[in-house]
C-alpha positions in Angstrom: -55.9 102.3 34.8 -59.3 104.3 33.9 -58.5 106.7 31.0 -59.1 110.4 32.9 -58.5 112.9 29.6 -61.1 115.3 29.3 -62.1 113.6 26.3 -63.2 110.4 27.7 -64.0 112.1 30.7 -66.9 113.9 28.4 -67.9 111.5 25.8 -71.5 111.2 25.3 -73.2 107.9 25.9 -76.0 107.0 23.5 -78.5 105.5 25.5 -81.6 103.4 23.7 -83.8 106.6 25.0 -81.5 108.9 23.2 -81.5 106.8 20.1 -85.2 107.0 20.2 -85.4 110.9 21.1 -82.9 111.6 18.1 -85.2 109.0 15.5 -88.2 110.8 16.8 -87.1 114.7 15.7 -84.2 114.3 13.4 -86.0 112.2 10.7 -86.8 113.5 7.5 -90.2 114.6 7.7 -89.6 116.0 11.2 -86.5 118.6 9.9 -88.9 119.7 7.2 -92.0 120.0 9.4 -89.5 122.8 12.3 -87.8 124.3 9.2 -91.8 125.6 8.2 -92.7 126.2 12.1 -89.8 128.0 13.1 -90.8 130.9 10.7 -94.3 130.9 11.5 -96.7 128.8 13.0 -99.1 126.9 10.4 -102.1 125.1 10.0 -102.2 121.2 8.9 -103.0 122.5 5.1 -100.2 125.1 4.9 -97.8 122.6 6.1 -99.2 120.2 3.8 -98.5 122.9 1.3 -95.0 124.1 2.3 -93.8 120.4 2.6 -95.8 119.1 -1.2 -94.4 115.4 -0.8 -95.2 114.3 2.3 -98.2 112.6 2.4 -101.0 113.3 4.9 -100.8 110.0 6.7 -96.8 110.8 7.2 -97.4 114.5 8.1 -100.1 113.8 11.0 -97.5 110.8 12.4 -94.6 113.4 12.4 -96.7 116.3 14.1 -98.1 113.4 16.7 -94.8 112.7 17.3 -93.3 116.3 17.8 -96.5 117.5 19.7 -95.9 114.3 22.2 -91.7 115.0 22.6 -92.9 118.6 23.9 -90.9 119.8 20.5 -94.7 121.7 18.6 -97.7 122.3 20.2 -101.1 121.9 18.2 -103.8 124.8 19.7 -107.5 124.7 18.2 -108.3 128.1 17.0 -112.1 129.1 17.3 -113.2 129.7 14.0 -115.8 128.5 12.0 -115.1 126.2 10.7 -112.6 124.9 13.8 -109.3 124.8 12.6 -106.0 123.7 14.2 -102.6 125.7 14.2 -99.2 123.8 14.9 -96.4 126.2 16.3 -93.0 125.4 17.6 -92.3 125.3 21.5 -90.0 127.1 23.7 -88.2 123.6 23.8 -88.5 123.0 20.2 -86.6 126.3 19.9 -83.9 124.9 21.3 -82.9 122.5 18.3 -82.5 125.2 15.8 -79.0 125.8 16.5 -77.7 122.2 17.0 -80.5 121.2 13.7 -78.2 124.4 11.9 -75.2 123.0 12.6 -75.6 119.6 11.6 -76.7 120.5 8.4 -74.0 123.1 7.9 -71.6 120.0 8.3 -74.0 118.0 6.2 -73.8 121.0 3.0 -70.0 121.5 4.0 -69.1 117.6 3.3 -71.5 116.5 1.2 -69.0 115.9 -1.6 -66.4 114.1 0.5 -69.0 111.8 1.9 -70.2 111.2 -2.2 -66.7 110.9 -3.2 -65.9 107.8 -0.5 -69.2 106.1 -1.2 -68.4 106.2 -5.0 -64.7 104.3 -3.6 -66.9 102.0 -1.5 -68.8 100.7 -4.6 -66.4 101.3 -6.8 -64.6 98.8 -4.8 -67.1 96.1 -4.9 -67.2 95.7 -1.1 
């Protein structure tokens, strides 16, 4: 008999699209990049600035990547000399609050997760 609980019934399914979606947005260059561009939109240089150790090769993959999930937008501004200014989307919007929570739980059990890693290697497995 199928199980019916609500909790099957709602289970998420990771899907090889979702996997890629969540590798694409949730990697480490990508949190830092929305953490600067939800409080202000920025050019390449003052992202380059707020985030000091990425490298320029890894920030222009990361915006690339954003700008082509629909998550920042990149708009040429007419000055002289031309300059380009990255600024979150409506859509990118949208991740603050689940991006929040995650790391809430990441700050909140931090020490847990160090203390079973230390029993992990402690234990030689």
């Amino acid at each position: 008999m199928p199980e019916t609980s609500p909790r099957a019934h709602d289970a998420l399914e990771i899907t090889a699209p979702h996997r890629e979606l969540l590798d694409q947005v949730l990697d480490k260059w990508s949190l830092e990049v929305l953490a600067v561009l939800c409080e202000s939109p920025s050019r390449f240089n003052g992202l380059r600035r707020a985030i000091p150790a990425v490298t320029q090769k890894s920030l222009t993959a990361t915006l690339r990547r954003l700008e082509r999930n629909g998550i920042v937008e990149r708009e040429v501004v007419a000055t002289r000399p031309v300059a380009v200014e990255y600024r979150i989307t409506p859509l990118g919007k949208t991740m603050r609050e689940p991006v929040d929570v995650l790391l809430a739980w990441i700050r909140d059990h931090t020490p847990e997760v160090e203390r079973a890693r230390d029993r992990f290697d402690a234990a030689g497995t």
